[in-house]
C-alpha positions as CSV (number, residue, x, y, z in Angstrom):
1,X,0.0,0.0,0.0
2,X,1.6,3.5,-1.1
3,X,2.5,5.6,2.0
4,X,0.7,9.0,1.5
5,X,2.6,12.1,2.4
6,X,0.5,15.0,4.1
7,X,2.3,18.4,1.9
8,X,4.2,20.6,4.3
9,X,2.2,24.3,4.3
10,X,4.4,27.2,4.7
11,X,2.9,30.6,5.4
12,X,4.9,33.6,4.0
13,X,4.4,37.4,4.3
14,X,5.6,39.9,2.2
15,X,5.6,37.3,-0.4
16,X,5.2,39.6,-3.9
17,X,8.7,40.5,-4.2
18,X,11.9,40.1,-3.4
19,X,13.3,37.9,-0.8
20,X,9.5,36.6,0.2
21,X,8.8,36.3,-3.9
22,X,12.2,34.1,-4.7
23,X,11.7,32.1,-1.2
24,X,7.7,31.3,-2.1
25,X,9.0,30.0,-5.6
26,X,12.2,27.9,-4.0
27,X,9.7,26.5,-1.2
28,X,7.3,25.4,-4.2
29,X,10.2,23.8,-5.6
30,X,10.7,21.6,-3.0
31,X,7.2,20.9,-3.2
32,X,6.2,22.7,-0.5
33,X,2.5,23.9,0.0
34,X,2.8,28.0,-0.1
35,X,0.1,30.3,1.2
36,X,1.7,33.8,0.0
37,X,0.6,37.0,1.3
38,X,1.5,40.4,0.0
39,X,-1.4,43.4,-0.4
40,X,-0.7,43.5,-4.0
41,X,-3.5,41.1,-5.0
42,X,-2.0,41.4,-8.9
43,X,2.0,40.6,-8.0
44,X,0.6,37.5,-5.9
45,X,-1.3,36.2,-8.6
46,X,1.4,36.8,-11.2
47,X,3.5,34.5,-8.4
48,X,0.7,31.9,-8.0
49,X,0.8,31.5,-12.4
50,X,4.9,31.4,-12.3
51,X,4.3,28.5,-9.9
52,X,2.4,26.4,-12.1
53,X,5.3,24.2,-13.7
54,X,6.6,23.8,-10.2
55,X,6.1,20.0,-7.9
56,X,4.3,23.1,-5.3
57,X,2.0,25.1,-5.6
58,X,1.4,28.8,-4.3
59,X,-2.1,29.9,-3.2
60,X,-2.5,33.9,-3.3
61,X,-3.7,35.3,0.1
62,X,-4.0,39.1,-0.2
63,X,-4.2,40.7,3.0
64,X,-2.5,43.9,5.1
65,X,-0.6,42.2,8.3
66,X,-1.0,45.6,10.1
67,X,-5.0,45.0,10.6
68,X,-5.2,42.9,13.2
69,X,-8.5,41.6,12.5
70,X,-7.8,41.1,8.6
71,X,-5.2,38.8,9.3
72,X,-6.7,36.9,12.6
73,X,-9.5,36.0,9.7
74,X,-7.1,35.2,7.1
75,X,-4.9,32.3,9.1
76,X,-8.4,30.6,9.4
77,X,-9.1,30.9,6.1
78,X,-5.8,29.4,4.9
79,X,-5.6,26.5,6.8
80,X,-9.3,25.5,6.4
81,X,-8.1,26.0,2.7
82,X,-4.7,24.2,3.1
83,X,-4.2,22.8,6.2
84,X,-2.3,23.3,9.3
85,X,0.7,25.6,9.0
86,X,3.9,23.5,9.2
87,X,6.7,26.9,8.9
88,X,5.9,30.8,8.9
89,X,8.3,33.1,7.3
90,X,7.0,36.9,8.7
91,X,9.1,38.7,6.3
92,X,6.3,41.6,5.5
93,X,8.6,45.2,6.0
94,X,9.9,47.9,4.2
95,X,13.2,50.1,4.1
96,X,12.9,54.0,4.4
97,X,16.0,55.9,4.4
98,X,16.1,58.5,6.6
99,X,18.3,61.6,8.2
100,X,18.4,63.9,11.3
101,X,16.2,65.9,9.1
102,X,13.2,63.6,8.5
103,X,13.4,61.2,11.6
104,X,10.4,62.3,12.9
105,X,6.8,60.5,15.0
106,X,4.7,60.4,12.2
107,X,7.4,58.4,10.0
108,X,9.1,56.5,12.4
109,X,5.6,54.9,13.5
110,X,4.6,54.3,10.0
111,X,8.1,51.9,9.6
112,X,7.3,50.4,13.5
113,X,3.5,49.8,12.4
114,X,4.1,47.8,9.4
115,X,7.8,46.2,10.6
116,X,7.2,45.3,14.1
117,X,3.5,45.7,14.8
118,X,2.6,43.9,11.9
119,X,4.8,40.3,12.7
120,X,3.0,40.6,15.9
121,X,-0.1,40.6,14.4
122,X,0.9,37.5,12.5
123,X,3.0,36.3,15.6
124,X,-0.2,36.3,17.8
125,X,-2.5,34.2,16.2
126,X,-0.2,31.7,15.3
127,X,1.0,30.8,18.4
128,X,-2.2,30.2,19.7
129,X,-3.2,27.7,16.5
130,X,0.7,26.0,17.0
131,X,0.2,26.0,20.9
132,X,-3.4,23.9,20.5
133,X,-1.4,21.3,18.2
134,X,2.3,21.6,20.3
135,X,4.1,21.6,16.9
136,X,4.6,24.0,14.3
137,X,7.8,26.4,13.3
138,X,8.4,30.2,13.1
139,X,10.8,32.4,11.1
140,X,10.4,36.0,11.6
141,X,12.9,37.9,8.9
142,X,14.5,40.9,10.9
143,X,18.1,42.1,9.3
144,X,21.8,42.7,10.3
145,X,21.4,46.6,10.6
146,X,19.4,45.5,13.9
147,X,22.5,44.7,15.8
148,X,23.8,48.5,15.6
149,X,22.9,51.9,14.5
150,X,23.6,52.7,10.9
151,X,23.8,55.7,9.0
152,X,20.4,56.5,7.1
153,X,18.2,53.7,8.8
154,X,17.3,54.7,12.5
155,X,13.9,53.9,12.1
156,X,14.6,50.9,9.7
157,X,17.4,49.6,12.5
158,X,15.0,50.1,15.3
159,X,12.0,48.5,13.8
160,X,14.3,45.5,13.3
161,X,16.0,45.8,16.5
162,X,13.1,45.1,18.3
163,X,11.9,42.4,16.1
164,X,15.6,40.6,17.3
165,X,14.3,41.6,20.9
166,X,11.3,40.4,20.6
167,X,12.2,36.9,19.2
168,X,14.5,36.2,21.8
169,X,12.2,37.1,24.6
170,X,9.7,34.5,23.2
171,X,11.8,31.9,22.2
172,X,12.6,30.1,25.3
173,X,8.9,30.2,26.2
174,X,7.8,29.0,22.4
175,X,10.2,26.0,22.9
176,X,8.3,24.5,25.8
177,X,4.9,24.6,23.6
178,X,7.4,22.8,20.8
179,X,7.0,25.9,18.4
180,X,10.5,26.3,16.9
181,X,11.1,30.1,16.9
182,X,14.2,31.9,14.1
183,X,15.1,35.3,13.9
184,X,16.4,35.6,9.8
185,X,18.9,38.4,9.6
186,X,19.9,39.2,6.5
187,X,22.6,41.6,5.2
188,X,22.5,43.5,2.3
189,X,20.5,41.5,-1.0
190,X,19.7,42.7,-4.3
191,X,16.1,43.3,-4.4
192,X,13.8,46.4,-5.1
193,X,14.3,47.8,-1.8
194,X,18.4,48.0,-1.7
195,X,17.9,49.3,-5.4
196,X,16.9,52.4,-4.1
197,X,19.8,52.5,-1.6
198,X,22.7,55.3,-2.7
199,X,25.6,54.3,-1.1
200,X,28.1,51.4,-1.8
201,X,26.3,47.7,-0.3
202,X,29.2,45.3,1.6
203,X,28.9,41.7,0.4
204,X,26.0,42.6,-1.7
205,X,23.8,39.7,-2.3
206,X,22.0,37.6,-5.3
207,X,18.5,37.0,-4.4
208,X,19.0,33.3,-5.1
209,X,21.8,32.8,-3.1
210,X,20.4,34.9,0.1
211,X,17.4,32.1,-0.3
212,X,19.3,29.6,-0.6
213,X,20.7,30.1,2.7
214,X,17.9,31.3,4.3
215,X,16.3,27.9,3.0
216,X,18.9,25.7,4.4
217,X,18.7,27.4,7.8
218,X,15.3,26.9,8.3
219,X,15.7,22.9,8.1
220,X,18.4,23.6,11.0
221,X,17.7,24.2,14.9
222,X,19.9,27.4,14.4
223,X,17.9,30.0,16.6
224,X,19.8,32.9,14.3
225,X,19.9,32.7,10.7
226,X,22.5,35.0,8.9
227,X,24.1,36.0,5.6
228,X,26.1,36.6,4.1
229,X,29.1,34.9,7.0
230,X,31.6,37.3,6.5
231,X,29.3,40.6,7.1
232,X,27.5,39.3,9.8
233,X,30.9,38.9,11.4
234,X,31.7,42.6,11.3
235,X,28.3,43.5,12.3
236,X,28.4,41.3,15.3
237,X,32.6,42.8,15.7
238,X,31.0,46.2,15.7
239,X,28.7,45.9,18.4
240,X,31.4,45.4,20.9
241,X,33.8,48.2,19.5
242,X,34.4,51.3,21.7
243,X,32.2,54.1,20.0
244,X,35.4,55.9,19.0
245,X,35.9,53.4,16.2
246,X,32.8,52.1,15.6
247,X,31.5,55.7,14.5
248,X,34.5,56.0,12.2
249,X,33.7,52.9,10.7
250,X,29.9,53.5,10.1
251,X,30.4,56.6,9.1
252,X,32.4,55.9,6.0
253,X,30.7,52.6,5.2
254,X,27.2,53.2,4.8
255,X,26.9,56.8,4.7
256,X,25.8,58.1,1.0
């Protein structure tokens, strides 16, 4: 008798473009189950049609993960369409540059809201669902410029300063309820968000290859994910510098 396999259902935000887009396409490859949310309804369905020569498959699921509510609805309504989330990649954010001059409430909780409010939004509901069933995985995608302050992204660095915070807060807690909990940070990767970016990009990263690794970390018990090695070694080197040197060094790295 032929053993039937149940397909693994991965959950992924921010899935209509760039790191989310190439990841939902490499987890279909592997014949993964995707659920893809984005709130371009159009760029999801354009991902769900490139799927369609692909073992997986990729079911569009518009929806804005700062509304609470919407998304509280929407988890229901995937896994009475799919099935029981297996893995969740929260990877729904954006990148603002910004200076002395525009740092300001009104823009800074814009980047917080859709950042960090917004994986808590997924993060809450979620837990509960994994908690009732005691299994169940979580990747929430924060980046490298959350280990220090960086020239042109102190809103950006917070947002994803917390999101490091807030992962390792929950994680011994999450491991009791066996709900495996990863923080992704990623440096610097070619997508449409670091094509805005004026200033020279260390270890500047192929899409593919940044999901690559993020793909092969996830089948790990690694609680941090990072990439590229090499820059997340001078990040992690610069957090422990005296400020003398590590302002010199920021400075004429990342500043335009």
């Amino acid at each position: 008798m032929p053993v039937i396999t149940k397909p693994k259902i991965v959950w992924i935000t921010g899935a209509s473009s760039g790191i989310g887009r190439a990841l939902a396409l490499k987890m279909a490859s592997e014949e993964w189950t995707v659920a893809a949310t984005a709130r371009s309804v159009a760029n999801l369905n354009a991902l769900a049609e490139e799927s369609k020569m692909l073992p997986g498959v990729i079911y569009p699921f518009a929806a804005d993960v700062t509304d609470n509510h919407e998304i509280c609805v929407l988890l229901d309504r995937i896994e009475t369409s799919c099935g029981a989330i297996d893995l969740a990649v929260l990877n729904a954010g954006t990148y603002v540059a910004d200076t002395a001059k525009t740092t300001c409430g009104k823009n800074v909780a814009a980047l917080m809201q859709l950042n960090f409010v917004g994986t808590v939004n997924c993060l809450h509901p979620l837990i509960g669902k994994m908690r009732l069933r005691s299994a169940g995985a979580i990747a929430v995608v924060s980046s490298l410029a959350g280990y220090v302050g960086l020239p042109g992204a102190a809103a950006y660095g917070a947002s994803k300063a917390a999101l490091i915070n807030l992962t390792e807060s929950l994680h011994p807690e999450l491991s009791t309820y066996g709900i495996k909990l990863q923080v992704i940070n990623p440096g610097f990767v070619k997508t449409p968000l670091t094509a805005k970016n004026k200033f020279s990009m260390p270890f500047l990263m192929e899409v593919e290859d940044a999901v690559n690794a993020l793909y092969k970390g996830l089948s790990s018990n690694k609680f941090e994910i990072t990439f590229p090695t090499r820059f997340s070694i001078i990040m992690k080197l610069l957090k422990y510098m005296p400020y003398k040197w590590f302002f010199f060094i920021t400075k004429r790295l990342f500043s335009a």
